[in-house]
C-alpha positions as a Markdown table, in Angstrom:
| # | Residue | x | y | z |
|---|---|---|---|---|
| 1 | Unk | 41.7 | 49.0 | 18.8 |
| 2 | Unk | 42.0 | 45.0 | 18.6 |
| 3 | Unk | 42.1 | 43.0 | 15.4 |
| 4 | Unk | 41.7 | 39.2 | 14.9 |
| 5 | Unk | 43.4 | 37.7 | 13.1 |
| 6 | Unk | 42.5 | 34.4 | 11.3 |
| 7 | Unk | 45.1 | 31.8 | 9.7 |
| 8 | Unk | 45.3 | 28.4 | 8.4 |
| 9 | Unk | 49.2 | 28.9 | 7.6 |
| 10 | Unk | 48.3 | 28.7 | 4.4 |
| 11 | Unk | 50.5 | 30.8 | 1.7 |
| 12 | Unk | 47.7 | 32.8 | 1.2 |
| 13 | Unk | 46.8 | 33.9 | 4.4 |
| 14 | Unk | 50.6 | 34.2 | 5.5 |
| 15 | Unk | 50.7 | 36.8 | 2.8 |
| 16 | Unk | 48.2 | 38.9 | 4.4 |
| 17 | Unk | 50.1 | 38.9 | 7.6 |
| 18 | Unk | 53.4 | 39.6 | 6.6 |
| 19 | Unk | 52.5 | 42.4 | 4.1 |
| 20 | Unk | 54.2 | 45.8 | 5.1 |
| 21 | Unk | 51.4 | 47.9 | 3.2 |
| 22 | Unk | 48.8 | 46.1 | 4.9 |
| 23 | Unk | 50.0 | 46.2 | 8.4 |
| 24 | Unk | 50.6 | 50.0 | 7.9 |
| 25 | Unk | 47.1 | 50.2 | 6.6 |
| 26 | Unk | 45.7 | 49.0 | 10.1 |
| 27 | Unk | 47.8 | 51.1 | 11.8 |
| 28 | Unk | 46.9 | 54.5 | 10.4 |
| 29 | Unk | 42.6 | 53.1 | 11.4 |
| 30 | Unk | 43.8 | 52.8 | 14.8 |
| 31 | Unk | 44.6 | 48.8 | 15.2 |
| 32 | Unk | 47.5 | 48.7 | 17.8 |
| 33 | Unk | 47.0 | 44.9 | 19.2 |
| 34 | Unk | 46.8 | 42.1 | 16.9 |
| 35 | Unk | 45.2 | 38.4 | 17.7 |
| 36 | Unk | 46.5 | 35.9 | 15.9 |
| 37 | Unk | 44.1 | 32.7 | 15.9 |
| 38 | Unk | 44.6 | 29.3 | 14.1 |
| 39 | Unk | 42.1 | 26.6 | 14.1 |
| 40 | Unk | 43.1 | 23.2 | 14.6 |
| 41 | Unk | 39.9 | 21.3 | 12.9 |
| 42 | Unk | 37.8 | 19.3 | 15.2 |
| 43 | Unk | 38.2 | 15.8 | 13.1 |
| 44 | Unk | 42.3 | 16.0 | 13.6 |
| 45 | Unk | 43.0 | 14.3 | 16.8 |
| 46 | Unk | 45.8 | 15.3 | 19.2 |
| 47 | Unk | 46.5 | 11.1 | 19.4 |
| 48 | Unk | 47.6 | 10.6 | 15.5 |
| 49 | Unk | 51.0 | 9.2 | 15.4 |
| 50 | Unk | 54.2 | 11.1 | 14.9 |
| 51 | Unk | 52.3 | 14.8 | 14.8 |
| 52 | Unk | 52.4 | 17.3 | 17.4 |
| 53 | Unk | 49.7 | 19.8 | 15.8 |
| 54 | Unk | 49.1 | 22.1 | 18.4 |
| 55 | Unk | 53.1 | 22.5 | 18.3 |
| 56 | Unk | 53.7 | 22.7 | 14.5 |
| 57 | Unk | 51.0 | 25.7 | 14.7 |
| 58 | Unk | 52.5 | 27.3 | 17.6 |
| 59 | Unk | 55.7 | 27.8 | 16.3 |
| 60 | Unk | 54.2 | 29.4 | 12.9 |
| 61 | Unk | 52.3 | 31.6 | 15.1 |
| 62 | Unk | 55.5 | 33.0 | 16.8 |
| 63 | Unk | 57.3 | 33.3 | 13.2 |
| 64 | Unk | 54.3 | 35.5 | 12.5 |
| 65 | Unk | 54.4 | 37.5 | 15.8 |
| 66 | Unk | 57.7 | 38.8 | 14.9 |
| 67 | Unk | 56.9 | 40.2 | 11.5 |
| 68 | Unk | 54.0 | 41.9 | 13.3 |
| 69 | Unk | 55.7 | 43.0 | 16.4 |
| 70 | Unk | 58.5 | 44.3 | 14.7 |
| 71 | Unk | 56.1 | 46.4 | 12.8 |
| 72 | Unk | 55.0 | 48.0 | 16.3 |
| 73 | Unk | 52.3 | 46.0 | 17.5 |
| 74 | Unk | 50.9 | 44.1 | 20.5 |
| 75 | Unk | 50.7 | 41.0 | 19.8 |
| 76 | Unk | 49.1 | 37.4 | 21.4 |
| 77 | Unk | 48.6 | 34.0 | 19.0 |
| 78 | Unk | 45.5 | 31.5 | 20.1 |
| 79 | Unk | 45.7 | 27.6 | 18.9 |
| 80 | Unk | 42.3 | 26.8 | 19.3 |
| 81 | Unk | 40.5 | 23.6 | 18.3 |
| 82 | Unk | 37.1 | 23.0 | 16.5 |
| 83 | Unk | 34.6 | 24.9 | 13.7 |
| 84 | Unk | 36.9 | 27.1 | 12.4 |
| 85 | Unk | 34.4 | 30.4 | 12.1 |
| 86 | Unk | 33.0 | 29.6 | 15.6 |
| 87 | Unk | 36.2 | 29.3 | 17.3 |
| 88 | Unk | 37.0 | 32.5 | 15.3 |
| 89 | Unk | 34.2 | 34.5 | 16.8 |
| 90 | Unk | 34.4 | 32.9 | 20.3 |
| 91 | Unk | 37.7 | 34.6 | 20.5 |
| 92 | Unk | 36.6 | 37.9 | 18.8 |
| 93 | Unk | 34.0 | 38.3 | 21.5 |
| 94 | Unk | 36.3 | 37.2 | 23.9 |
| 95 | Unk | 39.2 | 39.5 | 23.7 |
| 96 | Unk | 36.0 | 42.2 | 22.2 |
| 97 | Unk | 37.7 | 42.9 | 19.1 |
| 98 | Unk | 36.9 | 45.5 | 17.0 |
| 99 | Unk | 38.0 | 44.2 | 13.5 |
| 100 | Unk | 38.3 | 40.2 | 12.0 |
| 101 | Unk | 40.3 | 40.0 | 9.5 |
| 102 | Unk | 40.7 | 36.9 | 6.8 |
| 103 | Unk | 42.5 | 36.1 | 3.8 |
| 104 | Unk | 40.5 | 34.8 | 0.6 |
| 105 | Unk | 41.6 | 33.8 | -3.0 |
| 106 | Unk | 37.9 | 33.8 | -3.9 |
| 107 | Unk | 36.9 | 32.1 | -7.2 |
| 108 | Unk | 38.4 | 29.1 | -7.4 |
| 109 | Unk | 37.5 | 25.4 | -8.0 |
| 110 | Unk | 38.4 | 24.5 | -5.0 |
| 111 | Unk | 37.0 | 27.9 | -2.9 |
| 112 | Unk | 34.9 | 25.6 | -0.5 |
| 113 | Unk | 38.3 | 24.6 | 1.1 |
| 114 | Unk | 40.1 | 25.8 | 3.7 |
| 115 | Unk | 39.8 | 29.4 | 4.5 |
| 116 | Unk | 37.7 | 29.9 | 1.4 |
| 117 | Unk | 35.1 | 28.5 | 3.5 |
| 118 | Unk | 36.0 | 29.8 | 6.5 |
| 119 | Unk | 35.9 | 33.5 | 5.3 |
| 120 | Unk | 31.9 | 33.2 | 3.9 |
| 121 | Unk | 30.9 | 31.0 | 7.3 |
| 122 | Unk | 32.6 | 34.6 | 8.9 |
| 123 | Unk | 30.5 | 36.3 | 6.6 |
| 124 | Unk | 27.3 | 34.4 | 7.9 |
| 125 | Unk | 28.2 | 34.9 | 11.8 |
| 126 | Unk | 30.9 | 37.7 | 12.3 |
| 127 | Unk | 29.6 | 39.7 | 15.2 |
| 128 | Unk | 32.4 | 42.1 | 14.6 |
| 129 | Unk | 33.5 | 44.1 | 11.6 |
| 130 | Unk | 34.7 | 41.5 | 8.9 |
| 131 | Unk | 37.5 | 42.3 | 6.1 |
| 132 | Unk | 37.8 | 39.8 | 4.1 |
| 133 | Unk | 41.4 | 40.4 | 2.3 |
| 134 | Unk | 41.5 | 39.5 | -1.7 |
| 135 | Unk | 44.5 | 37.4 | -2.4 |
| 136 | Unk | 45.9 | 36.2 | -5.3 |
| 137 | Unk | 44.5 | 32.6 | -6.6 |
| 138 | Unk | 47.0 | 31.5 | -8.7 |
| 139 | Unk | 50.6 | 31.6 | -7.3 |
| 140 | Unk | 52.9 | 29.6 | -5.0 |
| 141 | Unk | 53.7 | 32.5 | -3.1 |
| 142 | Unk | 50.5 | 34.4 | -3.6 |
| 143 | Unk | 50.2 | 38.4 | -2.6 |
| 144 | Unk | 47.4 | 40.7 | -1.7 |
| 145 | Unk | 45.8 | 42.1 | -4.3 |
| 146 | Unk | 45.1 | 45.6 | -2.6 |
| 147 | Unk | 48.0 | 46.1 | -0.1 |
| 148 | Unk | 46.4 | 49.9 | 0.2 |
| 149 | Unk | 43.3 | 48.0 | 2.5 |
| 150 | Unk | 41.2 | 51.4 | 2.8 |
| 151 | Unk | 42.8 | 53.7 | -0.1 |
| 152 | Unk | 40.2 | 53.8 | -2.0 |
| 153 | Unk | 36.5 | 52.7 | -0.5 |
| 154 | Unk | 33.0 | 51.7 | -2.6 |
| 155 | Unk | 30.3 | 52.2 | 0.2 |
| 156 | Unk | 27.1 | 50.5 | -1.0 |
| 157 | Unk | 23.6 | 51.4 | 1.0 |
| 158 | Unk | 20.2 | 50.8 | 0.8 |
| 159 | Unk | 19.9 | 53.6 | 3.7 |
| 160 | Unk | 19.1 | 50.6 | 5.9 |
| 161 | Unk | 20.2 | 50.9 | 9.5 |
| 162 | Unk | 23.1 | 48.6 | 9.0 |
| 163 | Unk | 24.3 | 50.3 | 6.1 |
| 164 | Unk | 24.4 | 53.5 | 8.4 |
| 165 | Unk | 26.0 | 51.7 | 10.8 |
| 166 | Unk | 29.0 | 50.3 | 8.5 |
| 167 | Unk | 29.0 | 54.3 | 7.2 |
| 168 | Unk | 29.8 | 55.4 | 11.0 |
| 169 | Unk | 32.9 | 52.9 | 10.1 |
| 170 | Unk | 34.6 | 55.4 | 8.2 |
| 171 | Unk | 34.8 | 57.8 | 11.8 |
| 172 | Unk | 38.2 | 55.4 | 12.0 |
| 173 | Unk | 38.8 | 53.9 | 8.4 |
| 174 | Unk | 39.3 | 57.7 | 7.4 |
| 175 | Unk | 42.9 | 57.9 | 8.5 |
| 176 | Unk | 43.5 | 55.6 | 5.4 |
| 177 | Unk | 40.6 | 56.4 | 3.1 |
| 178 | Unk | 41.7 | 58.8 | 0.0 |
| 179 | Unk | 39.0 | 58.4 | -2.6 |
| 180 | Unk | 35.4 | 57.3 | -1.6 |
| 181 | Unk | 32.1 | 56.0 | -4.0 |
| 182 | Unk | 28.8 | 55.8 | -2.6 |
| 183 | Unk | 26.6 | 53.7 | -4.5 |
| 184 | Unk | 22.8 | 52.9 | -4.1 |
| 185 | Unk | 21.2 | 50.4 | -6.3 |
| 186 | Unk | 17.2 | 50.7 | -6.7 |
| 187 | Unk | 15.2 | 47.6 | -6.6 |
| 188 | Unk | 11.3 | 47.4 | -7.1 |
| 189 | Unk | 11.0 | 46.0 | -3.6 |
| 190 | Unk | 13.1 | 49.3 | -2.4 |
| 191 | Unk | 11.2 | 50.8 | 1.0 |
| 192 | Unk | 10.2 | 54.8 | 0.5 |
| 193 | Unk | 12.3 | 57.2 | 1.3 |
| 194 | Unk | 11.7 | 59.2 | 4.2 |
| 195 | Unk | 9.3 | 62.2 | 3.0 |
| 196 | Unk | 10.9 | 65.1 | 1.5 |
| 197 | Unk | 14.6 | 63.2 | 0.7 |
| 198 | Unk | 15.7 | 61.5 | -2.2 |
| 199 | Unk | 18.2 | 58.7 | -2.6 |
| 200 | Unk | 20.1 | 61.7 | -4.1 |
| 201 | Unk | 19.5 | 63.9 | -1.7 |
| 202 | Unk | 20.7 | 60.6 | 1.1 |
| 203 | Unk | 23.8 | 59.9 | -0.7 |
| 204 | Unk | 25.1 | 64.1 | -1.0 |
| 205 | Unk | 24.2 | 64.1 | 2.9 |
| 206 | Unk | 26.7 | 61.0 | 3.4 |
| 207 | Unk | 29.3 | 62.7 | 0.6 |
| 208 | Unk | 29.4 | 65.8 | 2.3 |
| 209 | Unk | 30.3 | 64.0 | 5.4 |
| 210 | Unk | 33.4 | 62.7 | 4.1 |
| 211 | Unk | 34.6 | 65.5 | 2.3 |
| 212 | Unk | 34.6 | 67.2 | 5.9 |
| 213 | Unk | 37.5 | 64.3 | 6.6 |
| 214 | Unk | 39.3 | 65.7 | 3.4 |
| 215 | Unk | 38.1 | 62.2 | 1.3 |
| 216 | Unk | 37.3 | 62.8 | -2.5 |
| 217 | Unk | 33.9 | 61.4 | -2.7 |
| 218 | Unk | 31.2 | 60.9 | -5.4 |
| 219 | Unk | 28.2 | 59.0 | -6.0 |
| 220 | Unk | 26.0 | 57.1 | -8.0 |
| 221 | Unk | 22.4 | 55.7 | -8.5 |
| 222 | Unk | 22.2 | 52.2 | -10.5 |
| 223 | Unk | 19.3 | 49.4 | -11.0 |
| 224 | Unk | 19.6 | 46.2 | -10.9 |
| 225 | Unk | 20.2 | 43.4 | -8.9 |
| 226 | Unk | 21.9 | 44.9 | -5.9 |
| 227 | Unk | 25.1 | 42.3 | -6.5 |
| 228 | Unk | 25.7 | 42.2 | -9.9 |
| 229 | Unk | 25.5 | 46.2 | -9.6 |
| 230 | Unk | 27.9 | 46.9 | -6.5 |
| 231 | Unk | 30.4 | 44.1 | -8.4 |
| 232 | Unk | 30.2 | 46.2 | -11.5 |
| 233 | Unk | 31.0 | 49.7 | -9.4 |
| 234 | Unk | 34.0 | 47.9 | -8.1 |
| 235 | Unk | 35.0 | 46.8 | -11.2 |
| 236 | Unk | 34.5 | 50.6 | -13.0 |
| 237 | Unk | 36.0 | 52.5 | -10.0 |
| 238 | Unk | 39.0 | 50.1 | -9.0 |
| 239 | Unk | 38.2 | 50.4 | -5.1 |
| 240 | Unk | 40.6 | 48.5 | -2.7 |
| 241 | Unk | 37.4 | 47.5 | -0.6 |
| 242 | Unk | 33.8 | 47.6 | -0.6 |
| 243 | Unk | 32.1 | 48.8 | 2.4 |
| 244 | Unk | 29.0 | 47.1 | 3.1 |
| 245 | Unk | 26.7 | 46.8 | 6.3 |
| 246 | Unk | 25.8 | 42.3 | 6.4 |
| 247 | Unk | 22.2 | 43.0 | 6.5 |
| 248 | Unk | 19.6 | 45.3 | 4.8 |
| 249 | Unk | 16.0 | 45.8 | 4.8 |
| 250 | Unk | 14.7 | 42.2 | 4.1 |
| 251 | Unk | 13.9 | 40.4 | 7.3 |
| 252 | Unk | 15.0 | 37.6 | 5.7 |
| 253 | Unk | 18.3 | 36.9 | 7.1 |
| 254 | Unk | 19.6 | 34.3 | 4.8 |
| 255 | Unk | 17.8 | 35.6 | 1.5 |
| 256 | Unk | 20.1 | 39.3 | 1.8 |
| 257 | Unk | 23.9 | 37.3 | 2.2 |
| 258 | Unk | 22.3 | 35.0 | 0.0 |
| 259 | Unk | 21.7 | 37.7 | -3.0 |
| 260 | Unk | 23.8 | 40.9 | -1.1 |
| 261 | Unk | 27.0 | 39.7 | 1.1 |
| 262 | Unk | 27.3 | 36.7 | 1.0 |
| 263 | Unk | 27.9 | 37.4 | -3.5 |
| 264 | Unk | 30.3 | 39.8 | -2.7 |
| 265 | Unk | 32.9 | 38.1 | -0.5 |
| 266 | Unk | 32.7 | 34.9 | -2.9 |
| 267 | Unk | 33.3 | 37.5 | -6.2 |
| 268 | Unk | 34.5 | 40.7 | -5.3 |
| 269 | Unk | 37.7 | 41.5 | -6.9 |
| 270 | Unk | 39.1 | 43.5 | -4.2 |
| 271 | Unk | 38.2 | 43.3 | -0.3 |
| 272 | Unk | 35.2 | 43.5 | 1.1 |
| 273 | Unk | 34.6 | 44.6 | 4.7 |
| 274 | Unk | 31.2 | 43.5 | 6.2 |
| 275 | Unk | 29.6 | 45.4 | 9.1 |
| 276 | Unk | 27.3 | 43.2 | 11.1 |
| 277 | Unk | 24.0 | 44.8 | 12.7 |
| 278 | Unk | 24.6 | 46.1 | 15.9 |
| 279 | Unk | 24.0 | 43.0 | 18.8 |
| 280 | Unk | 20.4 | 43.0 | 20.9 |
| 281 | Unk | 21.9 | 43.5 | 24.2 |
């Protein structure tokens, strides 16, 4: 399996490169070739006096390709030049990735800069599976705040066909998932259930599933809005990521990762990894 990955060279996104734990973590799901991919921003010209851009990046890419590589992966580095998130998923399709992957501090004053912005634009357009990997906002040499990436999984569903399909995720994340909640938050405008099941009845279907793979799994029903709940089941549960497909029932593209996916990559505490519908061939 291939992973991108995204960096500005910030601190923050060097530490979700370099950590051990997390690199170990994409192992055991089957990553075995990592893409490293920095964006050189459209409005910095190669001309400006005195900086060799495209050089400066280059030679923090191949800093970062020996941590990697010594870690036992494959490894190629892209300097690329323009919108950050597009360039991102040019290459993604591209090389056909199976996995993005982009540091975030999240909250912040200052989260519309940098890869801040760049990780929600992912969450807009990925076309591939999306983690979006928590760091810490308040450090000069920041960390991840969930090295264990898959340990311990909060799957939220509305029993949608993209939340199926970012379910059938677990087929590879189980060779690092532990501990597992499935979550289902009624709304008013929820769709009925096919006749003779029960959200209950959905979600001890999916359980059993996992259990098969030897993951401790339980569930729960909440109401709400969808959000606020799946934020405060991460919160009571202490999950390492939520699992979550990036579009539901509503037809309304913008109005779900408005209110759904878009909410949790800007305020989960941990990572979230998004699961994009499946592409109209």
């Amino acid at each position: 399996m291939k992973a991108v990955c995204a960096t500005d060279l910030s601190a923050a996104s060097k530490a979700t490169i370099e950590n051990e734990t997390c690199l170990a973590c994409l192992g055991r799901i089957g990553i075995d070739e990592i893409h490293l991919v920095t964006v050189i921003p459209a409005n910095v010209h190669a001309g400006m006096p005195g900086i060799d851009f495209e050089k400066r990046r280059r030679r923090a890419l191949n800093e970062y390709r020996n941590v990697i590589e010594s870690a036992g992966f494959e490894v190629d580095t892209h300097v690329v030049r323009g919108t950050p998130h597009r360039r991102i998923n040019g290459v993604a399709e591209t090389i056909g990735a199976d996995l993005t992957i982009v540091g975030s501090r999240g909250r912040s004053p200052l989260e519309n800069r940098v890869i801040g912005s760049t990780a929600r634009n992912l969450a807009r357009t990925t076309v591939v599976p999306l983690l979006v990997n928590r760091i810490e906002r308040v450090a000069d040499e920041p960390d991840v705040l969930r090295q264990h990436l898959f340990e311990r999984m909060l799957f939220a569903t509305d029993f949608s066909d993209n939340a199926q399909r970012a379910f059938d995720a677990f087929e590879y994340l189980k060779g690092a998932t532990k501990e597992a909640t499935l979550v289902h938050v009624q709304t008013p405008k929820d769709p009925d259930i096919t006749e003779g099941s029960t959200p209950e009845g959905r979600l001890e279907e999916l359980a059993q599933q996992l259990r098969s793979w030897g993951i401790e799994t339980e569930f729960e029903i909440r109401q709400g809005d969808p959000a606020e709940e799946i934020l405060a089941a991460e919160r009571a549960h202490d999950t390492s990521s939520i699992l979550v497909g990036s579009r539901g029932h509503s037809r309304l593209r913008r109005l779900l990762l408005g209110s759904v996916s878009e909410d949790l990559v800007a305020h989960a505490s941990g990572n979230v990894f998004l699961v994009p519908p499946e592409r109209m061939a």
